[in-house]
Backbone as JSON, one array per atom type, in Angstrom:
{
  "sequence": "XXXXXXXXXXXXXXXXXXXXXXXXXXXXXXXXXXXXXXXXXXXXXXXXXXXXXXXXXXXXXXXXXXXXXXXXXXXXXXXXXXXXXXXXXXXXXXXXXXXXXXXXXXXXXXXXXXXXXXXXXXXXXXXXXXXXXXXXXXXXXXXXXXXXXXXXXXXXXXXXXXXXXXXXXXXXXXXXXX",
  "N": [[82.64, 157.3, 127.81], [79.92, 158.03, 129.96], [79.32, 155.69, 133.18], [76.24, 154.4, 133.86], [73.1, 154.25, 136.18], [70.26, 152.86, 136.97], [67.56, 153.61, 138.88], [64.67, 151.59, 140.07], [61.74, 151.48, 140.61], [57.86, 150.72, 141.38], [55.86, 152.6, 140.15], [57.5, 155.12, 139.26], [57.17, 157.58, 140.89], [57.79, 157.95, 143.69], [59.31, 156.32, 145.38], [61.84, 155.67, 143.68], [62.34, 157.8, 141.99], [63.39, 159.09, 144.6], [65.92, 158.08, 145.84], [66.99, 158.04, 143.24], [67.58, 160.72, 143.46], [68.73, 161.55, 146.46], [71.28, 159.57, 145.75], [72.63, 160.89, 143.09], [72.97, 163.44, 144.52], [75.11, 162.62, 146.54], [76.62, 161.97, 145.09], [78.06, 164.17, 143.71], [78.73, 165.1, 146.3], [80.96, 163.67, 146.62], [82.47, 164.04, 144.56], [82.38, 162.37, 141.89], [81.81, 162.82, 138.6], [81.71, 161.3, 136.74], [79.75, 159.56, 136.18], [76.5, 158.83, 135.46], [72.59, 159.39, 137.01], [69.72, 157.82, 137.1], [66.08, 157.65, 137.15], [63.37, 155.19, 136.92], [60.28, 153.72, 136.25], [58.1, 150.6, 136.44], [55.52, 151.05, 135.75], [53.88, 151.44, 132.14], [55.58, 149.94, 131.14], [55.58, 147.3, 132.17], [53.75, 146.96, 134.01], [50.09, 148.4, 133.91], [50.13, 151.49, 132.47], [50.52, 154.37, 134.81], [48.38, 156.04, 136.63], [48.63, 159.19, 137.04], [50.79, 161.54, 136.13], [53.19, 162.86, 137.95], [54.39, 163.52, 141.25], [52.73, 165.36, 142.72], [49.82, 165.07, 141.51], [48.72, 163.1, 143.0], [47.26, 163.79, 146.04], [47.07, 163.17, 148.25], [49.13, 161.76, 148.93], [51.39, 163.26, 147.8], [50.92, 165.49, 149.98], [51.42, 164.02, 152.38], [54.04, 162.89, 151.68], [55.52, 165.16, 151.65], [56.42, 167.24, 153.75], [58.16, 165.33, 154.79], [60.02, 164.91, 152.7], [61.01, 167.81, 152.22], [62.14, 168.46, 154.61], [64.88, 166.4, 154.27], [65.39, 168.13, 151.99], [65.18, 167.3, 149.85], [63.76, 167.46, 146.42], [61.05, 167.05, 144.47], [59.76, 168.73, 143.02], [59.68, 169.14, 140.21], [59.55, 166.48, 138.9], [58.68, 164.02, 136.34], [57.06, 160.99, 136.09], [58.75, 158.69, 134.59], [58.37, 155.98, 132.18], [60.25, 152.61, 132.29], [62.17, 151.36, 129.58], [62.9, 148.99, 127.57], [65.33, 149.38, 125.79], [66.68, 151.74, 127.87], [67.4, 149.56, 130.06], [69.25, 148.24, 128.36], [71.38, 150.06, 128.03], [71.94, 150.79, 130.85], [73.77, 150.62, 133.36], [73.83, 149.56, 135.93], [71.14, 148.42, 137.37], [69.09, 149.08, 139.74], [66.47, 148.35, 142.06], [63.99, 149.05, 143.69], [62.07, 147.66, 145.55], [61.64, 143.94, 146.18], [59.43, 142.66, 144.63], [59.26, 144.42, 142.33], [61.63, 143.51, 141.66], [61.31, 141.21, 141.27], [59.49, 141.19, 139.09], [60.01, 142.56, 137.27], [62.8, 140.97, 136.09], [61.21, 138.85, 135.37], [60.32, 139.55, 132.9], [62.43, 140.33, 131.84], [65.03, 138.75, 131.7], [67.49, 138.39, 131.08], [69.11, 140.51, 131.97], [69.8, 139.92, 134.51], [72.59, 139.67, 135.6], [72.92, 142.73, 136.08], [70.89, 143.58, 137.79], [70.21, 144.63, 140.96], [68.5, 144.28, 143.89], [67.72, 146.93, 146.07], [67.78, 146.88, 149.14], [69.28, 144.44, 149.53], [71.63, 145.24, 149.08], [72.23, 146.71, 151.5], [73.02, 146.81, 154.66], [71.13, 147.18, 156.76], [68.42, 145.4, 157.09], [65.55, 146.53, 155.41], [62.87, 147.21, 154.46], [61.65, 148.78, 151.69], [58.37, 149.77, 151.64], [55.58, 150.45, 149.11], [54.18, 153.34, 148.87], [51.76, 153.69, 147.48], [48.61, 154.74, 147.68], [48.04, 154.7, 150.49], [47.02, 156.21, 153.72], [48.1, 156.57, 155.84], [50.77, 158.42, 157.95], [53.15, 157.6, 159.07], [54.28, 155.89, 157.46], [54.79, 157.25, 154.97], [56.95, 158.59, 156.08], [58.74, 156.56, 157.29], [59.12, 155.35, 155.03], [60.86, 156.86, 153.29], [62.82, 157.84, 154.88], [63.73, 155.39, 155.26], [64.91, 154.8, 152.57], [66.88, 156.96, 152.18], [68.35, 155.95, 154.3], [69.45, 153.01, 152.99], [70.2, 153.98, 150.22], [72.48, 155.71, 151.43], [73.88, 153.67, 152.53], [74.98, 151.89, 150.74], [75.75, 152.81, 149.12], [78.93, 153.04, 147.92], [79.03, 150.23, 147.54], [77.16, 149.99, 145.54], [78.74, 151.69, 143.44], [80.73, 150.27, 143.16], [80.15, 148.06, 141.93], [78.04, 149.23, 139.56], [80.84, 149.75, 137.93], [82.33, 147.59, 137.82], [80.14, 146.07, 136.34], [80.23, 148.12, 133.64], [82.84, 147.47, 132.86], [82.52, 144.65, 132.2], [80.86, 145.27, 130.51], [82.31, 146.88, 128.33], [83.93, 145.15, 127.89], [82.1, 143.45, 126.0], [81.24, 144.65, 124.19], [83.26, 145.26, 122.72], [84.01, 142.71, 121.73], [81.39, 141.98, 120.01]],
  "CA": [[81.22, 157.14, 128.06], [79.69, 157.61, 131.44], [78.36, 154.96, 133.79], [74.89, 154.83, 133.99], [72.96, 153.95, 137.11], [69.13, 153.26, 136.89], [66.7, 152.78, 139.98], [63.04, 151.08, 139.47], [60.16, 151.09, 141.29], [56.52, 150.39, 140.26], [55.68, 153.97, 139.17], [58.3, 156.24, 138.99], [56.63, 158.48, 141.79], [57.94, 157.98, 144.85], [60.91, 155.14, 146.14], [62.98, 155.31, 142.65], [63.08, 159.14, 142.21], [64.09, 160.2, 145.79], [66.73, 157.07, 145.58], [67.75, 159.07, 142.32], [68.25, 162.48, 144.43], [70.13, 161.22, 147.58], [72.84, 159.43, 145.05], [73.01, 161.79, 142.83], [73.42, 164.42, 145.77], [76.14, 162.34, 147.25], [77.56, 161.2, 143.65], [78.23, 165.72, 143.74], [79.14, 165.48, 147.47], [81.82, 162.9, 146.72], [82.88, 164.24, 143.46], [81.84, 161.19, 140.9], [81.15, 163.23, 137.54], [81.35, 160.45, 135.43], [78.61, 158.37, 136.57], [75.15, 159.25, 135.46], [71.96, 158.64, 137.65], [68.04, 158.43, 136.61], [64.61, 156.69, 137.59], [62.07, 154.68, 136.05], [59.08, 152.72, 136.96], [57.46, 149.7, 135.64], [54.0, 151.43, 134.85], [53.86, 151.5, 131.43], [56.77, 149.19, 130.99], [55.7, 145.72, 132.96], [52.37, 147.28, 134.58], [49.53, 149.41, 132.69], [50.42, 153.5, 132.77], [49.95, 155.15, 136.19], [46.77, 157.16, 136.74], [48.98, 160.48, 136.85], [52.38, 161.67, 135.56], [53.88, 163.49, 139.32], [53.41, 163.21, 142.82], [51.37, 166.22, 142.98], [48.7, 164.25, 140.94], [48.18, 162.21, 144.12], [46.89, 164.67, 146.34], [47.54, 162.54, 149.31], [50.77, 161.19, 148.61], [52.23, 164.38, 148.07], [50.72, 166.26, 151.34], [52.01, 163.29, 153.09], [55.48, 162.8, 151.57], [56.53, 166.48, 151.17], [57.04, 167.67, 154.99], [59.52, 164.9, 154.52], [61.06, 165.34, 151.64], [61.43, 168.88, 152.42], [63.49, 167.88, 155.58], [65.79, 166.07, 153.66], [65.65, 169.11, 151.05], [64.75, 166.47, 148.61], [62.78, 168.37, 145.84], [60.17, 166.44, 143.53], [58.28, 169.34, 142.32], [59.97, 168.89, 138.85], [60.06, 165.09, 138.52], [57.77, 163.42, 135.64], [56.97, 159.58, 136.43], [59.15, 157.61, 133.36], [58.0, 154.44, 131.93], [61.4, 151.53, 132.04], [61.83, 150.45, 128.4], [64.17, 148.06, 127.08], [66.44, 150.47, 125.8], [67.49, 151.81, 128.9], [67.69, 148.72, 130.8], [70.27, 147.85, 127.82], [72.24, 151.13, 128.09], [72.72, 150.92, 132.02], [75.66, 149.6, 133.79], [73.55, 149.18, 136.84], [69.73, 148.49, 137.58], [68.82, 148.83, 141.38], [65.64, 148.0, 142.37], [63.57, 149.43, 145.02], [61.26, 146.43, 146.28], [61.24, 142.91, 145.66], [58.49, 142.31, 143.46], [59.8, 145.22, 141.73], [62.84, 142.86, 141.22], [60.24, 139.79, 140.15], [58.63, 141.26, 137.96], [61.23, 142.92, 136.04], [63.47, 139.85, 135.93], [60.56, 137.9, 134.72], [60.32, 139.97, 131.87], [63.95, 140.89, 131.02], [66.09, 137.64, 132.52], [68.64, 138.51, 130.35], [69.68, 141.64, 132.71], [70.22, 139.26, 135.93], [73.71, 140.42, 136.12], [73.22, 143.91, 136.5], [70.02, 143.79, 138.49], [70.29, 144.19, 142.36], [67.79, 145.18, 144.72], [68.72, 147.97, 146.73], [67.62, 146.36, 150.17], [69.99, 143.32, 149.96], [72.65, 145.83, 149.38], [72.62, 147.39, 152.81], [73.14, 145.74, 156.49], [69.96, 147.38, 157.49], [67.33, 144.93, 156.52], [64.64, 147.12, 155.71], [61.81, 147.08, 153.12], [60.77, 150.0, 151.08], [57.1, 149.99, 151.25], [55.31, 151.02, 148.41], [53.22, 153.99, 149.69], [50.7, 154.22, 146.9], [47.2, 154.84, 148.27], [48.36, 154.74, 151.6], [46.75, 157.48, 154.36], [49.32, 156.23, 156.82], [51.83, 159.41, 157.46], [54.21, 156.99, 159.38], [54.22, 154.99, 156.07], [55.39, 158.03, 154.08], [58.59, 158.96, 157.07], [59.45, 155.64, 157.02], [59.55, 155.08, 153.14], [61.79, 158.14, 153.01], [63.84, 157.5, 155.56], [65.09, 153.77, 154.12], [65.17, 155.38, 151.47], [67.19, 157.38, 152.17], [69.29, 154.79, 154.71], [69.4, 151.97, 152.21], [71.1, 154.64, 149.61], [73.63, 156.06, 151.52], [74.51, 152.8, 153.07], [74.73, 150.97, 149.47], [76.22, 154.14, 148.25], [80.17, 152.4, 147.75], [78.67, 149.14, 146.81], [76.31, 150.01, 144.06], [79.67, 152.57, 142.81], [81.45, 149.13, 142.64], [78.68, 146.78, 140.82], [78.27, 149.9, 138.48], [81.97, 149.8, 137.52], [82.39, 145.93, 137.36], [79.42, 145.88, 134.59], [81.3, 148.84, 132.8], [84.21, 146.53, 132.23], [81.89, 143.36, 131.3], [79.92, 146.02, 129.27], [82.66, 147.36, 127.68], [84.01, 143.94, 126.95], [81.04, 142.74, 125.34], [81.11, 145.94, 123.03], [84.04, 144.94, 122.04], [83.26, 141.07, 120.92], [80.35, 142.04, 118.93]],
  "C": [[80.98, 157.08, 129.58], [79.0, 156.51, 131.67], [77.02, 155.56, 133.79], [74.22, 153.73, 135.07], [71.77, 154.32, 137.04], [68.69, 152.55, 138.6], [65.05, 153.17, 139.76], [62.48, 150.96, 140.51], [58.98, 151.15, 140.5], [56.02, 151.63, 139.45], [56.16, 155.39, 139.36], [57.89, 157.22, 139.7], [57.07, 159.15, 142.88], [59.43, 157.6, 145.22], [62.11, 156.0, 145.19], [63.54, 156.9, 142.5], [63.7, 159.59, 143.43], [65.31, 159.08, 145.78], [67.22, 158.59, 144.26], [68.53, 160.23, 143.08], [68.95, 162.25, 145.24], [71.28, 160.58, 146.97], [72.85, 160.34, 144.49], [73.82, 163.32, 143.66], [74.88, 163.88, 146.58], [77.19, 161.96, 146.02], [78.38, 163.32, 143.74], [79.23, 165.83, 145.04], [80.96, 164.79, 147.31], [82.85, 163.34, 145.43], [83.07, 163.49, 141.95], [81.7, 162.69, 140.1], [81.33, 162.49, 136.39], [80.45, 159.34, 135.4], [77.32, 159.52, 136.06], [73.8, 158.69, 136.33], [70.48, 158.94, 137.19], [67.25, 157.51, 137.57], [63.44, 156.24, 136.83], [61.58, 153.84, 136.57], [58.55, 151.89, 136.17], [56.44, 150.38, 135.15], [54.34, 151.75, 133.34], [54.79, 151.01, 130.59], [56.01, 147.36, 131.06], [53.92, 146.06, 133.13], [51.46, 148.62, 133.48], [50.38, 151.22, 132.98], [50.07, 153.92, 134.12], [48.67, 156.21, 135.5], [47.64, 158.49, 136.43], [50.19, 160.38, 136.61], [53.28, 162.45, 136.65], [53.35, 163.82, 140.13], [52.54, 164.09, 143.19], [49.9, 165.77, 142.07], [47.88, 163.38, 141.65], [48.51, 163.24, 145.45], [47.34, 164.42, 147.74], [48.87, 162.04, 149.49], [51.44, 162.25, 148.45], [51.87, 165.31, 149.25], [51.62, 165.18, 152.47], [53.66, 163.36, 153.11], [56.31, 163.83, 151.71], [57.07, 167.22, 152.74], [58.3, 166.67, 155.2], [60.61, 164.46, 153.44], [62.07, 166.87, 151.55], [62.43, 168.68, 153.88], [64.51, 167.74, 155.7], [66.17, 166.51, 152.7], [65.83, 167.8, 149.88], [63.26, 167.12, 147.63], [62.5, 167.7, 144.32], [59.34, 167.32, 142.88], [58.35, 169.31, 140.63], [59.76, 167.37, 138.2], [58.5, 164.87, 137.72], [58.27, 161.81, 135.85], [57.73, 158.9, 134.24], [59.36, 156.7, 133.51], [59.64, 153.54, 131.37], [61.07, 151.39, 130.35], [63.37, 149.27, 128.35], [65.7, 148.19, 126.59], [67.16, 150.9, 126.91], [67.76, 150.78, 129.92], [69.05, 147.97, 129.77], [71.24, 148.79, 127.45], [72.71, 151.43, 129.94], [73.32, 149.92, 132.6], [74.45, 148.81, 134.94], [72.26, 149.19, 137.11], [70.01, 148.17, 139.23], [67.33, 148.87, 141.71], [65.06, 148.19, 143.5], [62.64, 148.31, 145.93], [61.29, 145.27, 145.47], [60.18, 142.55, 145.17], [58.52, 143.22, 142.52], [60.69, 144.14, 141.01], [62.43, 141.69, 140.37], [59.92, 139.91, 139.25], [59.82, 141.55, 136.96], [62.07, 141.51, 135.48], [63.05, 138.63, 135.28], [60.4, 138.15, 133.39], [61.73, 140.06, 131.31], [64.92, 139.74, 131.93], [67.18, 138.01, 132.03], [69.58, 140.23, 131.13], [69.73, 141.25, 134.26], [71.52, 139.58, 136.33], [73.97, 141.51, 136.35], [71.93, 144.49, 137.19], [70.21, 143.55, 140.05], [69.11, 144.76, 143.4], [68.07, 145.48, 146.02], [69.24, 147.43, 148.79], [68.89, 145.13, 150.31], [71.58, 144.09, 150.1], [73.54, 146.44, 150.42], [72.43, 146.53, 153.54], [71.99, 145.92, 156.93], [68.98, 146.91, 156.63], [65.67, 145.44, 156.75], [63.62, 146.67, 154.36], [61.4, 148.1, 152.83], [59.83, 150.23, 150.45], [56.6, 150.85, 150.2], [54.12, 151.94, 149.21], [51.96, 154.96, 148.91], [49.27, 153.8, 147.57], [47.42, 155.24, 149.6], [47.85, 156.28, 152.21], [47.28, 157.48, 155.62], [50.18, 157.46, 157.07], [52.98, 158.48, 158.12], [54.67, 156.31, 158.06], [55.19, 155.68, 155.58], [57.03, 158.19, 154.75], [59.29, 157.94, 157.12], [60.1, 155.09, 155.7], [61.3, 156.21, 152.9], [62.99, 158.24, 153.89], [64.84, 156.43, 155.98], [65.14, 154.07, 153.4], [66.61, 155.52, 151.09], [68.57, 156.56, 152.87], [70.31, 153.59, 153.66], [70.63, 152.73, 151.04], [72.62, 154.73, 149.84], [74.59, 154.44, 151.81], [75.41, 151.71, 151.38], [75.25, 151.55, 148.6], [77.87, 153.14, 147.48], [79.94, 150.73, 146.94], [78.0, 149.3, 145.34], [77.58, 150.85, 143.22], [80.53, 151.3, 142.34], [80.79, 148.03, 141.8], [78.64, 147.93, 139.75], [79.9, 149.37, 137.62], [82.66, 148.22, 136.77], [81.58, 145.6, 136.13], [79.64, 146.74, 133.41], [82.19, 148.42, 132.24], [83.34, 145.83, 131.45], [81.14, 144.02, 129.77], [80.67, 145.66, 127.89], [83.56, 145.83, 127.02], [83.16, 143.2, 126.01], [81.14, 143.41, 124.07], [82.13, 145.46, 121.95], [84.43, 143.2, 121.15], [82.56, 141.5, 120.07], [80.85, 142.62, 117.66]]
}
Protein backbone atom coordinates (compact mmCIF):
# COMPACT_ATOMS: atom_id res chain seq x y z
CA UNK A 1 0.00 0.00 0.00
CA UNK A 2 1.32 3.42 -0.71
CA UNK A 3 1.88 6.26 1.73
CA UNK A 4 -0.45 8.84 1.50
CA UNK A 5 0.33 12.49 2.09
CA UNK A 6 -2.58 15.06 2.37
CA UNK A 7 -2.16 19.00 2.52
CA UNK A 8 -5.20 21.34 3.84
CA UNK A 9 -5.97 24.64 3.48
CA UNK A 10 -9.32 26.52 3.83
CA UNK A 11 -10.47 26.00 0.20
CA UNK A 12 -8.61 23.84 -1.77
CA UNK A 13 -7.70 26.79 -4.25
CA UNK A 14 -4.65 28.10 -3.69
CA UNK A 15 -1.80 27.20 -0.59
CA UNK A 16 -2.77 23.26 -0.45
CA UNK A 17 -2.79 22.52 -4.24
CA UNK A 18 0.50 24.27 -5.27
CA UNK A 19 2.05 22.57 -1.87
CA UNK A 20 0.60 19.36 -3.68
CA UNK A 21 2.63 20.19 -7.07
CA UNK A 22 6.10 21.23 -5.69
CA UNK A 23 6.14 17.71 -3.56
CA UNK A 24 4.83 15.80 -5.85
CA UNK A 25 7.34 17.36 -8.48
CA UNK A 26 10.20 16.71 -6.17
CA UNK A 27 8.60 13.26 -4.80
CA UNK A 28 9.40 12.45 -9.23
CA UNK A 29 12.65 14.48 -8.98
CA UNK A 30 13.88 12.31 -6.12
CA UNK A 31 12.42 9.14 -7.26
CA UNK A 32 9.70 8.32 -4.27
CA UNK A 33 6.97 6.23 -6.29
CA UNK A 34 5.46 4.85 -3.46
CA UNK A 35 4.21 7.76 -1.70
CA UNK A 36 1.02 9.30 -2.91
CA UNK A 37 0.27 13.13 -2.69
CA UNK A 38 -3.26 15.16 -2.87
CA UNK A 39 -5.09 18.40 -1.53
CA UNK A 40 -8.10 19.26 0.24
CA UNK A 41 -9.68 22.17 1.86
CA UNK A 42 -11.94 22.64 4.72
CA UNK A 43 -14.84 24.33 2.66
CA UNK A 44 -17.34 22.00 2.65
CA UNK A 45 -15.72 19.87 5.26
CA UNK A 46 -15.29 22.33 8.56
CA UNK A 47 -16.43 25.66 6.62
CA UNK A 48 -19.64 26.11 4.25
CA UNK A 49 -18.72 25.17 0.28
CA UNK A 50 -16.56 27.77 -1.50
CA UNK A 51 -18.31 30.20 -3.85
CA UNK A 52 -16.47 28.43 -6.92
CA UNK A 53 -14.91 25.04 -7.71
CA UNK A 54 -11.09 26.49 -9.46
CA UNK A 55 -8.98 29.33 -9.31
CA UNK A 56 -10.14 30.60 -12.52
CA UNK A 57 -13.58 31.19 -10.79
CA UNK A 58 -11.83 34.00 -8.90
CA UNK A 59 -11.05 36.25 -11.54
CA UNK A 60 -8.62 38.11 -9.42
CA UNK A 61 -6.90 35.48 -7.72
CA UNK A 62 -6.06 33.78 -10.73
CA UNK A 63 -4.72 36.99 -12.83
CA UNK A 64 -2.75 37.60 -9.79
CA UNK A 65 -1.39 34.15 -8.90
CA UNK A 66 -0.71 32.80 -12.44
CA UNK A 67 2.40 35.05 -13.66
CA UNK A 68 3.67 33.23 -10.64
CA UNK A 69 2.76 30.07 -10.84
CA UNK A 70 3.78 30.04 -14.34
CA UNK A 71 7.41 30.94 -13.21
CA UNK A 72 7.58 28.14 -11.12
CA UNK A 73 5.82 26.11 -14.10
CA UNK A 74 3.31 25.24 -11.51
CA UNK A 75 0.08 24.48 -13.53
CA UNK A 76 -3.50 24.83 -11.83
CA UNK A 77 -5.53 25.02 -14.88
CA UNK A 78 -6.80 21.43 -14.18
CA UNK A 79 -7.18 21.47 -10.38
CA UNK A 80 -10.93 21.17 -8.89
CA UNK A 81 -11.16 22.64 -5.17
CA UNK A 82 -11.89 19.12 -2.91
CA UNK A 83 -13.89 19.19 0.16
CA UNK A 84 -11.57 17.16 3.40
CA UNK A 85 -13.88 14.38 4.61
CA UNK A 86 -13.29 12.03 7.26
CA UNK A 87 -12.45 9.32 5.14
CA UNK A 88 -9.45 10.66 3.84
CA UNK A 89 -8.15 12.15 6.89
CA UNK A 90 -8.47 8.32 8.10
CA UNK A 91 -6.69 6.83 5.04
CA UNK A 92 -3.59 9.31 5.20
CA UNK A 93 -0.34 8.63 6.78
CA UNK A 94 0.28 12.31 6.90
CA UNK A 95 -1.95 15.57 7.16
CA UNK A 96 0.10 18.87 6.64
CA UNK A 97 -1.50 21.88 7.11
CA UNK A 98 -1.02 25.07 5.40
CA UNK A 99 -1.95 27.85 8.11
CA UNK A 100 -2.60 27.74 11.62
CA UNK A 101 -6.13 28.15 11.98
CA UNK A 102 -6.26 25.74 9.27
CA UNK A 103 -4.59 23.48 11.94
CA UNK A 104 -7.36 24.81 14.76
CA UNK A 105 -9.96 24.25 13.18
CA UNK A 106 -9.37 20.91 11.85
CA UNK A 107 -8.03 19.55 15.13
CA UNK A 108 -11.06 20.91 16.80
CA UNK A 109 -13.12 18.85 14.78
CA UNK A 110 -11.09 15.63 14.27
CA UNK A 111 -8.71 15.51 17.70
CA UNK A 112 -8.37 12.10 17.15
CA UNK A 113 -5.80 12.76 14.09
CA UNK A 114 -3.29 14.89 16.43
CA UNK A 115 -0.61 12.50 15.64
CA UNK A 116 -0.49 12.79 12.11
CA UNK A 117 -1.37 16.44 11.85
CA UNK A 118 1.57 18.97 11.38
CA UNK A 119 1.51 22.29 10.08
CA UNK A 120 3.74 22.82 7.35
CA UNK A 121 5.29 26.18 8.75
CA UNK A 122 6.65 24.66 12.03
CA UNK A 123 8.27 22.16 9.83
CA UNK A 124 10.75 24.47 8.18
CA UNK A 125 13.61 26.88 9.79
CA UNK A 126 12.16 29.66 7.81
CA UNK A 127 9.47 31.03 9.98
CA UNK A 128 7.12 32.13 7.54
CA UNK A 129 3.29 32.27 7.35
CA UNK A 130 1.28 31.28 4.39
CA UNK A 131 -1.20 33.95 4.01
CA UNK A 132 -4.40 33.10 2.87
CA UNK A 133 -4.82 35.19 -0.33
CA UNK A 134 -8.55 34.95 -0.76
CA UNK A 135 -10.03 38.31 -1.78
CA UNK A 136 -6.87 39.88 -1.63
CA UNK A 137 -5.91 42.71 -4.60
CA UNK A 138 -2.43 42.77 -3.15
CA UNK A 139 -0.03 41.19 -6.06
CA UNK A 140 2.88 41.11 -3.45
CA UNK A 141 0.44 38.94 -1.37
CA UNK A 142 0.04 36.43 -4.23
CA UNK A 143 4.46 36.24 -4.89
CA UNK A 144 4.85 35.90 -1.50
CA UNK A 145 2.16 33.12 -0.84
CA UNK A 146 3.83 31.19 -3.65
CA UNK A 147 7.04 31.63 -2.86
CA UNK A 148 6.70 30.08 1.02
CA UNK A 149 4.99 28.00 -0.51
CA UNK A 150 7.02 26.90 -2.30
CA UNK A 151 10.15 27.48 0.43
CA UNK A 152 8.31 25.88 3.31
CA UNK A 153 7.84 22.60 0.90
CA UNK A 154 11.06 22.07 -0.30
CA UNK A 155 12.58 22.85 3.00
CA UNK A 156 10.10 20.30 4.93
CA UNK A 157 10.48 18.11 1.97
CA UNK A 158 12.83 15.16 4.12
CA UNK A 159 10.92 15.83 7.23
CA UNK A 160 7.36 15.45 6.19
CA UNK A 161 9.01 11.98 4.02
CA UNK A 162 9.95 10.93 7.64
CA UNK A 163 6.58 11.78 9.72
CA UNK A 164 4.82 10.12 6.64
CA UNK A 165 6.76 6.87 7.15
CA UNK A 166 6.73 6.82 11.05
CA UNK A 167 2.67 6.93 10.85
CA UNK A 168 2.91 4.07 8.15
CA UNK A 169 4.45 1.84 10.77
CA UNK A 170 1.96 3.09 13.69
CA UNK A 171 -0.71 2.78 10.89
CA UNK A 172 0.19 -0.38 9.89
CA UNK A 173 0.44 -1.53 13.45
CA UNK A 174 -2.86 -0.49 14.36
CA UNK A 175 -4.26 -2.48 11.25
CA UNK A 176 -2.93 -5.13 12.58
CA UNK A 177 -4.50 -5.03 16.37
CA UNK A 178 -7.91 -4.50 15.15
Amino acid sequence: MKTKIIFVCKGNMHRSPIAERIFRRELEKRGYNSIEVDSYGLHGFILPPPRGKCLKDYPTEYMLSKPHLDKKEINMENHLSKPLTEEVLKRANLIVTMHPDVNKLLLEKCPQFKNKTFLITNLCANKVILKDVDGSNNPKIYEETINNTELCVLESFNKIIELSKKNEISKTSQNNIE
